[in-house]
ROKOL-691497 format. One record per residue: residue in three letters; x, y, z of N, C-alpha, C in turn. Coordinates in steps of 0.001 Angstrom, whole numbers, plus 500000, padded with zeros to 6 digits. Example, Ala and Ser with C-alpha at 12.3 -4.5 7.8 and 13.67 -1.06 7.14 Angstrom:
BEGIN
ALA513190494310507800512300495500507800513200496700507800 SER512850497750507080513670498940507140512900500030507870 
***
This chain:
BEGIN
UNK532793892327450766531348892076450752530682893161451573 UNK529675893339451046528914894419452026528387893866452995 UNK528412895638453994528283894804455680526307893903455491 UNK525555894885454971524288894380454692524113892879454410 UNK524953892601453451524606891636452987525168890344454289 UNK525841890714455103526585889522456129525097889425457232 UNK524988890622457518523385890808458456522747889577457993 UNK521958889920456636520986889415456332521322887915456591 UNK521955887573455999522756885577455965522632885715457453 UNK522983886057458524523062885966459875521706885229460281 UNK520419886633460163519366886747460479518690885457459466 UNK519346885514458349518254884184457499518916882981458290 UNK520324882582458987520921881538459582519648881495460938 UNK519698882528461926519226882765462932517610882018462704 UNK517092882521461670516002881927461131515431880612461050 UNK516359879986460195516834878893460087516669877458461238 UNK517657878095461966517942876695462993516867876231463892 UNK515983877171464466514882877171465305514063876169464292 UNK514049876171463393513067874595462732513688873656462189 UNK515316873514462580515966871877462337515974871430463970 UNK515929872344464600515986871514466076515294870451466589 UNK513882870839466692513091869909467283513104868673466471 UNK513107868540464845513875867188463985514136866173464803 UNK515610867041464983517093866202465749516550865894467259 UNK515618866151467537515446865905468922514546864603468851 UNK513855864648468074512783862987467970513413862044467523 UNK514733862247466356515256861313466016516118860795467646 UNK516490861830467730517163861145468888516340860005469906 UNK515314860547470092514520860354471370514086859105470515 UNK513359858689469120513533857344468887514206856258468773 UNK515379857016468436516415855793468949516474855085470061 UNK516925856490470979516895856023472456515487854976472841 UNK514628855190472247513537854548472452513622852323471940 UNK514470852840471000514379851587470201515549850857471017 UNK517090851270471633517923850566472091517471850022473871 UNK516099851270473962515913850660475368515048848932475344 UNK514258849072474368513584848540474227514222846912473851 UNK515247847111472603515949846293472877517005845550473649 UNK517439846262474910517992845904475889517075845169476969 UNK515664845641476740514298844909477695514409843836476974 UNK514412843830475876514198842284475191515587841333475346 UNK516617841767475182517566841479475561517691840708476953 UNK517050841292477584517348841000479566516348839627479584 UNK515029839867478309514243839141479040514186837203478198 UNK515262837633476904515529836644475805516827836213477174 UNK517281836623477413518687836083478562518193835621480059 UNK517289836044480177516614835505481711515435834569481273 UNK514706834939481023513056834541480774513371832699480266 UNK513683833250478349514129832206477593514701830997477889 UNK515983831272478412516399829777478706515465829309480245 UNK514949829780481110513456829623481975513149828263480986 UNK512443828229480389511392828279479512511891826776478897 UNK512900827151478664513380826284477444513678825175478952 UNK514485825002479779514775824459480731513673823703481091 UNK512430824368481396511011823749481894510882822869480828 UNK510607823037479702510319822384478705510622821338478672 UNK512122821313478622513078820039478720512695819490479798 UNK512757819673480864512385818767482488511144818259482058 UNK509737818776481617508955818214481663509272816467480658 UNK509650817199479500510266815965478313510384814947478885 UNK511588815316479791512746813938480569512151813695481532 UNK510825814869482244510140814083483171508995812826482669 UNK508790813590481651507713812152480768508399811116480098 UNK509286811038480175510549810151479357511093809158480785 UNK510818809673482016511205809260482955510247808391483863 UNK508983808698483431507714808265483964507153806769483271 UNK508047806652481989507894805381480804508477804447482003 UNK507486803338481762508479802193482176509731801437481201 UNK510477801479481820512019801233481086511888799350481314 UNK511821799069480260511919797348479841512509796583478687 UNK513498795705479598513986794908478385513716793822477830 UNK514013793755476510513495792758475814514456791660475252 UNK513358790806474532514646789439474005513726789259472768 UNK514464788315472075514062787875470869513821786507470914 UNK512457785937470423512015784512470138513111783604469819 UNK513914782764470635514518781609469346514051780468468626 UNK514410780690467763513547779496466498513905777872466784 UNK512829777471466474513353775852467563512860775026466128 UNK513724773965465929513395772942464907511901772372465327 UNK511210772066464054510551771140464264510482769864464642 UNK509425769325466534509539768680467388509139767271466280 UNK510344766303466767510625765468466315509951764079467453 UNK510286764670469021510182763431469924509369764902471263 UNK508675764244471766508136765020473261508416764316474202 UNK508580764844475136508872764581476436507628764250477696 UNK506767763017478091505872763390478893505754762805480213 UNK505358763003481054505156762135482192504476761537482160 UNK504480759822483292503294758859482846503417758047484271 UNK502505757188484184502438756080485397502440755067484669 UNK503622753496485467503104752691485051501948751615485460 UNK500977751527484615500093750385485087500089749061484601 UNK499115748025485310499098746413484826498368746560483750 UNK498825745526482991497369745287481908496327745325482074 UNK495985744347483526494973744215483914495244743989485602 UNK494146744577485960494179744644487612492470744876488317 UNK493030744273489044491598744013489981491768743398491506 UNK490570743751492536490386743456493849489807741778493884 UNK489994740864494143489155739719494758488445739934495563 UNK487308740097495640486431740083496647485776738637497486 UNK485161738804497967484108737466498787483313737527498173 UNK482064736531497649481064736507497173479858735354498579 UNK480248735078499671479529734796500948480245735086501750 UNK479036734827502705480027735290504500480357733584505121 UNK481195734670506127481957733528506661483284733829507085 UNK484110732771508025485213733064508430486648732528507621 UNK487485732800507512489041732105506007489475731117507038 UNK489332730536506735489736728841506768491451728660507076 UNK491639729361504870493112729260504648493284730393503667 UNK494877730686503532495092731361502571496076730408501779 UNK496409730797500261497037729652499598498294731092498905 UNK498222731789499041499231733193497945499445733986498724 UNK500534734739498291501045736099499593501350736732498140 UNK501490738152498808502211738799497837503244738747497340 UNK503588739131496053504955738629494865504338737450494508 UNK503693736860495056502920735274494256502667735336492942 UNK503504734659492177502748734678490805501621733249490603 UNK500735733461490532499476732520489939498867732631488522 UNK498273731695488553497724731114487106496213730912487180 UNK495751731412486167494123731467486349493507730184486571 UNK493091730348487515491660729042488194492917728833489720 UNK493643729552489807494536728524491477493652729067491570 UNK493712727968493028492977728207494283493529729417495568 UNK493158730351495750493855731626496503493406731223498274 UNK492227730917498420492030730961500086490633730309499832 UNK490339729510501176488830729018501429488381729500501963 UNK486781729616502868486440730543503246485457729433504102 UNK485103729237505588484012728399506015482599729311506512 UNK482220728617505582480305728943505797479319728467506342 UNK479641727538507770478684726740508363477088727350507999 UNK476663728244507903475224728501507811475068728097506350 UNK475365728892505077475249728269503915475282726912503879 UNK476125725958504328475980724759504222474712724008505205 UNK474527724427506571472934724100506643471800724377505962 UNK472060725823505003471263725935504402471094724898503314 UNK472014724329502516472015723839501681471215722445502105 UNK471747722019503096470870720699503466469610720739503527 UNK469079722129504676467609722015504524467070722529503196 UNK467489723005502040466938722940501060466905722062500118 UNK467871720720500297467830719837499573466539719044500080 UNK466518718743501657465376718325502231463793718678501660 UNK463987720151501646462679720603501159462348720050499658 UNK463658719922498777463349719642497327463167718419497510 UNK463761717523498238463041715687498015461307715465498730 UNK461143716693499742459426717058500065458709716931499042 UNK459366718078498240458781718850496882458622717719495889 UNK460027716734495718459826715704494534458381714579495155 UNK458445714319495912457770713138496709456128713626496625 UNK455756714988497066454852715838496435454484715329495192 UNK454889715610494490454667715737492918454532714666492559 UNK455395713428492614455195712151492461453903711388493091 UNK453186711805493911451847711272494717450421712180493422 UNK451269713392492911450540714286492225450173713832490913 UNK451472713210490327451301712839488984450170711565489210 UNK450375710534490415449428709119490532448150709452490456 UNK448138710239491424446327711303491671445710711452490702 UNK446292712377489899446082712789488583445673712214487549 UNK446496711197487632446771709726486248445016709001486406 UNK445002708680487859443942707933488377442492708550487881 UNK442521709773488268441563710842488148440969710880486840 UNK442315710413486053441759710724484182440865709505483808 UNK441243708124484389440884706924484049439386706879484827 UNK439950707145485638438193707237486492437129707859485517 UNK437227709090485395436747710290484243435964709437483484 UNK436652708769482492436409708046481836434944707103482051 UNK435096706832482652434039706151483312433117706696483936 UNK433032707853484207432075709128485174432234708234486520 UNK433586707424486993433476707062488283433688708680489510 UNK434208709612488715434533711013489077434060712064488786 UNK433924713009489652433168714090488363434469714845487984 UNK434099715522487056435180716575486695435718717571487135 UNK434939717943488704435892718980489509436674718283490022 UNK436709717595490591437660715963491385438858716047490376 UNK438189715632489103439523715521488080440576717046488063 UNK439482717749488116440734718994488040441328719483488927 UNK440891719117489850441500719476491162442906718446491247 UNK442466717295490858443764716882490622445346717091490106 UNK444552717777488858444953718011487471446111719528487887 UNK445031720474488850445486721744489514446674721284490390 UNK446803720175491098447614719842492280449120719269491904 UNK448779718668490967449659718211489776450887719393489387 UNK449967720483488918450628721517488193451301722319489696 UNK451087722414490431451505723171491985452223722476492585 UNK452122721430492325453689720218493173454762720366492301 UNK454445720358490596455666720800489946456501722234489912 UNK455231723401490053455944724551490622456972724686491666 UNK456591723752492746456959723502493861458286723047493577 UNK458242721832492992459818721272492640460683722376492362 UNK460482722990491096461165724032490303461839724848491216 UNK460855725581492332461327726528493219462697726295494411 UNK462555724828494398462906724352495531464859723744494731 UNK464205723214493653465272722846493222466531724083492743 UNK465878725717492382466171726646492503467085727254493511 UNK466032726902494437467108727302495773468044726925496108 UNK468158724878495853469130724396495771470192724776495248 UNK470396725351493707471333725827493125471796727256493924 UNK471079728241494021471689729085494290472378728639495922 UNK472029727703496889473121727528497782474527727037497644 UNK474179726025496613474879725263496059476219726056495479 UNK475830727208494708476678728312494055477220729445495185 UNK476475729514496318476968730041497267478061729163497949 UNK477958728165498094478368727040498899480178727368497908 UNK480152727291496667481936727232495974482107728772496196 UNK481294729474496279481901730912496765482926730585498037 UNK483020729537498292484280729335499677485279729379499302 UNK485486729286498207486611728570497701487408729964496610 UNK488336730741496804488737731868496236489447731339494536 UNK489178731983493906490381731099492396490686732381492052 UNK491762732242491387492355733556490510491808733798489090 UNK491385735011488979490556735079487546491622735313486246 UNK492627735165486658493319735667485254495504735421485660 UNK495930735399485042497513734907485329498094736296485763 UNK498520736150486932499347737370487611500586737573488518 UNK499954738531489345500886738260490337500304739338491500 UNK499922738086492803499589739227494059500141740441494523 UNK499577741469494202499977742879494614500006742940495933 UNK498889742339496788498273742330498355497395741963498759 UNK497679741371500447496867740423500745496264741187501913 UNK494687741592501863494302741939502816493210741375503852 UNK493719739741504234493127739399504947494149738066506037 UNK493681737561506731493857736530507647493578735678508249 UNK493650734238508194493006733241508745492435734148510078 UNK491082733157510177490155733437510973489464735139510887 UNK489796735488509827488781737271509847487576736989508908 UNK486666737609509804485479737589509732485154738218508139 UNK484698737562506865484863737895505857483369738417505460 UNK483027739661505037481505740059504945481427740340503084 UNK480594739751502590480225739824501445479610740951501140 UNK479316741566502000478268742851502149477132742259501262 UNK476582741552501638474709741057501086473755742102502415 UNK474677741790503464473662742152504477473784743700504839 UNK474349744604504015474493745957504011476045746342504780 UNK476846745353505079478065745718505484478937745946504056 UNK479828746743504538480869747170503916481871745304503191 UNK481932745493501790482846744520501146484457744236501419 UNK484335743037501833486295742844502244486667742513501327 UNK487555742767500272488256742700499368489741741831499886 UNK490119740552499433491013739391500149492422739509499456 UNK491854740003498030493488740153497180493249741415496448 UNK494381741186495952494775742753494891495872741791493819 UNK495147741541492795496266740597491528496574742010490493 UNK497412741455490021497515742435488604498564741653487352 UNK498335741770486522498859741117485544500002742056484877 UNK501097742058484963502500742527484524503282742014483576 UNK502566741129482693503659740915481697503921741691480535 UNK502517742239480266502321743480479761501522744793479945 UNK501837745847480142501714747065480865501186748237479762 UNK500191749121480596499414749856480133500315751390480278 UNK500502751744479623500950754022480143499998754346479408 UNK499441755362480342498815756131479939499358757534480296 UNK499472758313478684499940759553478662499241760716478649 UNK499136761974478544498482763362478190499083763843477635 UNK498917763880476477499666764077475112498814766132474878 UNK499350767343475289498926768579474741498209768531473936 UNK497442769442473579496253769560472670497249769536471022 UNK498152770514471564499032770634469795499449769619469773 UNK500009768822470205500270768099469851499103766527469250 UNK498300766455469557496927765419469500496613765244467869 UNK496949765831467138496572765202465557498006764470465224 UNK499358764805466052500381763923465522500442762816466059 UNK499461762337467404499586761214468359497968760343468044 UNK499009759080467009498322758316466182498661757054466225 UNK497720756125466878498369754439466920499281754038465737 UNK499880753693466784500840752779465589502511753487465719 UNK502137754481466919503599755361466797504179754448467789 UNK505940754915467669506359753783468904507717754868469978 UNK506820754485471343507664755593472352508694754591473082 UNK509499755262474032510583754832474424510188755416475929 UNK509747754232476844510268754941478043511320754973479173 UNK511759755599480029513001756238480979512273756280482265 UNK512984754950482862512533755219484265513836755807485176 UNK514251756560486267515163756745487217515764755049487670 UNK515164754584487787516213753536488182517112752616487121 UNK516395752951485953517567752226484853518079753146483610 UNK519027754266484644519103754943483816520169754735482749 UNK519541755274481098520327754954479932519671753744479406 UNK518806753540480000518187752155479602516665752240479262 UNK516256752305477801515030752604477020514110751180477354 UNK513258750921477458512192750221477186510639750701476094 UNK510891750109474977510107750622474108508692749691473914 UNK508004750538473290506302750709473364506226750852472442 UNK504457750892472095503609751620470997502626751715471754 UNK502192753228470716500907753714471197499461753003470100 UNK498691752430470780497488751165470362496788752221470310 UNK496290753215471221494704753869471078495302755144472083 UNK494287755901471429493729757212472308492580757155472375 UNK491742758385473608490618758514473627489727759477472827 UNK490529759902471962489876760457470822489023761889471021 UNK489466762415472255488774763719473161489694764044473680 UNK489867765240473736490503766617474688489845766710475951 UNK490381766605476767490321766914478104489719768241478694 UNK488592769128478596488552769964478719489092771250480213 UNK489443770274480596489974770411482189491430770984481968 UNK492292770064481689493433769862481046494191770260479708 UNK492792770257478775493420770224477358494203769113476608 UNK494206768079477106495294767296476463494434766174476298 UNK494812764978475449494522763794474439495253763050475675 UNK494279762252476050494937760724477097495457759460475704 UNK496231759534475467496984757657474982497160757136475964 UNK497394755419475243497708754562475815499101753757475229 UNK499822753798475805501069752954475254501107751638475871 UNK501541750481475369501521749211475717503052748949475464 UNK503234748190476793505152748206476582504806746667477389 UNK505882745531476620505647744357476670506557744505477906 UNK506686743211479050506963743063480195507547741606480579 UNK508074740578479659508266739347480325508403738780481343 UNK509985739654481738510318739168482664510000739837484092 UNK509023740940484277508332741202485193509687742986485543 UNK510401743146484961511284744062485229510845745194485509 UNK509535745778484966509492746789485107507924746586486475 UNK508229747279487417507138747573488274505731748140488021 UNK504525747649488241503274748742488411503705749919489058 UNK503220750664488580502616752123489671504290752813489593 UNK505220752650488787505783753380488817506415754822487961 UNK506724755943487963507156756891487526507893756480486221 UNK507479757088485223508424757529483613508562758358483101 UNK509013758677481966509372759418481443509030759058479898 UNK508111759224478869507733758585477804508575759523476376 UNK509194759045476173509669760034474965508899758790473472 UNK507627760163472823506991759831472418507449760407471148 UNK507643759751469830508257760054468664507067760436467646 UNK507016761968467487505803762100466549506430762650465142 UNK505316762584464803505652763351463033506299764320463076 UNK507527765270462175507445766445462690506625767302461693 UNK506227768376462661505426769577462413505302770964462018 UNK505420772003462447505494773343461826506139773514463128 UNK507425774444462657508423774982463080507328775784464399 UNK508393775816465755508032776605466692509105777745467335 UNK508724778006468785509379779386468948509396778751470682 UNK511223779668471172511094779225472390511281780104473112 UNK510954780594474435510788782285474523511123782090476236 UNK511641782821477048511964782603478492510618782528479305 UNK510207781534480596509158781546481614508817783166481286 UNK509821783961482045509273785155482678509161786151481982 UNK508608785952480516508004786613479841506284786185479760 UNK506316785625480297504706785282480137503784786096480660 UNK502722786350480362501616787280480817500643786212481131 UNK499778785817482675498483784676482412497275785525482726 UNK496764785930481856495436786289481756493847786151481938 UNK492981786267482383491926785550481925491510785156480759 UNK491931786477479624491980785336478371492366784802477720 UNK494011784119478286494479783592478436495972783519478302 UNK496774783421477541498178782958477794498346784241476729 UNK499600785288477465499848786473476642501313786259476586 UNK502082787477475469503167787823475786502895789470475394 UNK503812790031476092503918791654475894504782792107474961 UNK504734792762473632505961792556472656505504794413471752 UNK507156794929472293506947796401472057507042796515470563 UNK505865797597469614505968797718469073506330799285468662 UNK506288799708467806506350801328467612506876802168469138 UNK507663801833470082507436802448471160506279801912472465 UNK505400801166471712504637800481473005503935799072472797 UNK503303799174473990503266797683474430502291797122473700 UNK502230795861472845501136795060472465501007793821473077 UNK499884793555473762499474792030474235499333791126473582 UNK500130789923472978500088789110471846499680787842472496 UNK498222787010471742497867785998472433498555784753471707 UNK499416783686472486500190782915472088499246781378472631 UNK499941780701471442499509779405472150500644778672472734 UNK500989777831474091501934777162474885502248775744473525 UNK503560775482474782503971774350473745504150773326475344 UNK505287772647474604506219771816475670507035772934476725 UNK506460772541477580507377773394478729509245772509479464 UNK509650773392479229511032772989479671511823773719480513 UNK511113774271481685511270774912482899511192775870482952 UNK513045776256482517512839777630482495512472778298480685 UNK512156777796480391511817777981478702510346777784478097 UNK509549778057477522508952777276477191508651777277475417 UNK507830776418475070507492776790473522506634776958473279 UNK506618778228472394505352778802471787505100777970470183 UNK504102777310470141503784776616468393502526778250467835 UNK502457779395468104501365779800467710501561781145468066 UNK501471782074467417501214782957467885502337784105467912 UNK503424783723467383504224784774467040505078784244465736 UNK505754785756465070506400785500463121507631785463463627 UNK508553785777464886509661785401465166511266786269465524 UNK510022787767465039510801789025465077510782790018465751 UNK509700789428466782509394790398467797510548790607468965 UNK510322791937469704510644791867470634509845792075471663 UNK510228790914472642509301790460474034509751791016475098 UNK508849791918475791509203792217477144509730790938478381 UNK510682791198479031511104790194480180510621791084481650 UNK509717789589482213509280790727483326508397791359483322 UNK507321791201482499506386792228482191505513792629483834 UNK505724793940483975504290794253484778502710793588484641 UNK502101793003485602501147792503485879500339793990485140 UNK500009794822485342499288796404485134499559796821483636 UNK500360795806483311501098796432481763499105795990480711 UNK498951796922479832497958797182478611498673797503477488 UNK497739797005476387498081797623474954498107798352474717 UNK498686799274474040499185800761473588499927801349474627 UNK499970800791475768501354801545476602502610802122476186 UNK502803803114476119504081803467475622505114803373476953 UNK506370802636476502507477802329477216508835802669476554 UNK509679802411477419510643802927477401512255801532476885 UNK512575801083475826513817799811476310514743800791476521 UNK515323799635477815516351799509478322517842799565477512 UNK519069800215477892519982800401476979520787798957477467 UNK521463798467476194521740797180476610523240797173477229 UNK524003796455478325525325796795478573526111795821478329 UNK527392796400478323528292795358477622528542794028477571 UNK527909793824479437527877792424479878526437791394479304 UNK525598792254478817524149791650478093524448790913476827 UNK524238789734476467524246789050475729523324788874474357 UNK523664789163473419522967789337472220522009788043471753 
***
């Protein structure tokens, strides 16, 4: 090859390279640009990132942690109430105080308590020395009064016959006639008074108004017995009550009051004979709710012959009603008491709803709901006093020892 021709290729090489250089130099320098860049991102996806992600999470589990955590139960379904359970007192059929009807000091007494009597005995006398002077001088005054009147009617009689004759004039006659009519007033009044001493006068004498048996005797020969006429306080001498047949009166719940209908028949349970029923019927209610209370007062009438069962004492009425629409029985300490009124707290979607229930029969630690819940809820136990609707909460995980 000629030497010329090697020159030239040299000088066109020489040529050449001076404008691929600077190329290769940016490519380079962008690269380098791009791996730094991704090593910054790198440092800051490996430090920064999980930062981030960490916070995130804490806050989560811190708001997850801030829920109140509460467990719940489920309603159990209770047959429809067949018999209720209520408390009662027993009373007499009939009962009442004897009072005094005059004053005076007791003579005698004729009954003590446990006495059984029969209407009209005689219970205690009572001495009234003043009533009985009274009585005399008013009989006195009425034979004045008759003796009066009798001189009145002669006067009179005379007066007319005279008349007759113009032996009189006619004011004479009427004056008669006037004196006549005022001596008989006179009688009337007098003979009046008579009676009412007279009726004061058997007020001594105490009788029993009706067949019983003395509850208590609150008085004693020789105590000063005040009728209260004269503004003293009334002494009341006996306390009878009639026990052969006996009054209960119950408070029958409001839900319950359309099934508690005369003619039903209860069974009551006293502590001292226990296992041993004494049965009733219910005759009447008062036909009103108690607004105090809420509840329907009955009356049960439970026959008594032989005097076995005591006044005034404690029962237990198991009252047999219709049965009704199925209810729900749910633990005490789920209850919420409100001002407006009887709640339960029952989580839905994650939070809390205030469900207004109506009460049933309470059975301590239980009670029954007839109203107010479908049976599928779940009820907070324990609810916070502070607990509101739409609260979001947290249940409790259940453990092995928790009972389904």
């Amino acid at each position: 090859m000629p030497v010329g021709l090697d020159n030239e290729k040299e000088k066109q090489v020489l040529v050449e390279e001076p404008s691929l250089q600077p190329s290769t130099t940016g490519t380079r320098h962008w690269a380098a640009g791009i791996v730094v860049s991704l090593a910054i991102v790198g440092a800051l996806t490996s430090g920064v990132l999980p930062r981030v992600t960490a916070r995130t999470t804490l806050r989560k589990e811190t708001a997850q942690l801030a829920l109140p955590t509460v467990a719940t139960v489920h309603p159990e379904h209770a047959a429809p109430a067949d018999e209720v359970v209520l408390p009662a007192n027993v009373q007499a059929f009939i009962s009442a105080p004897i009072y005094a009807r005059t004053n005076g000091y007791l003579k005698r007494w004729y009954a003590d308590i446990g006495g059984h009597v029969k209407q009209g005995q005689l219970l205690a006398e009572i001495e009234t020395p003043e009533v009985d002077q009274q009585l005399q001088q008013a009989r006195a005054d009425l034979a004045t009064a008759q003796a009066n009147l009798h001189l009145a009617e002669i006067t009179a009689n005379r007066f007319q016959d005279l008349l007759k004759t113009n032996s009189v004039s006619q004011q004479e006659t009427d004056n008669a006639t006037g004196a006549l009519a005022a001596d008989k007033a006179t009688v009337q009044s007098s003979q009046a008074n008579v009676s009412r001493l007279q009726q004061l006068q058997s007020f001594e004498k105490i009788y029993a108004p009706f067949d019983g048996v003395i509850t208590a005797r609150k008085t004693d020969i020789g105590d000063l017995i005040d009728a209260g006429a004269s503004g003293g306080s009334k002494t009341d001498l006996f306390d009878i009550a009639q026990t052969d047949k006996l009054r209960v009166y119950v408070n029958v719940p409001e839900v319950y009051s359309q099934a508690a209908k005369p003619g039903l028949t209860a069974n009551l349970m006293l502590a001292e004979f226990p296992g041993r029923p004494f049965q009733g019927r219910l005759v009447r209610t008062a036909e009103s709710i108690d607004q105090a209370s809420r509840t329907l007062l009955v009356e049960i009438d439970v026959v008594n012959p032989t005097g076995v069962l005591l006044t005034g004492s404690y029962a237990e009425v198991h009252l047999k009603l219709p049965a009704g629409s199925s209810s729900y029985i749910v633990p005490v300490n789920t209850l919420l008491f409100r001002k407006e009124g009887l709640r339960l707290a029952v989580v839905k979607d994650g939070k809390a709803v205030l469900a207004a229930v109506t009460p049933g029969h309470d059975f301590g630690d239980r009670i029954e709901i007839v109203g107010g819940l479908a049976g599928d809820e779940s009820i907070i136990v324990n609810p916070p006093d502070s607990i509101v609707s739409g609260q979001p909460v947290r249940l409790a995980q259940p453990t092995p020892g928790d009972s389904q």
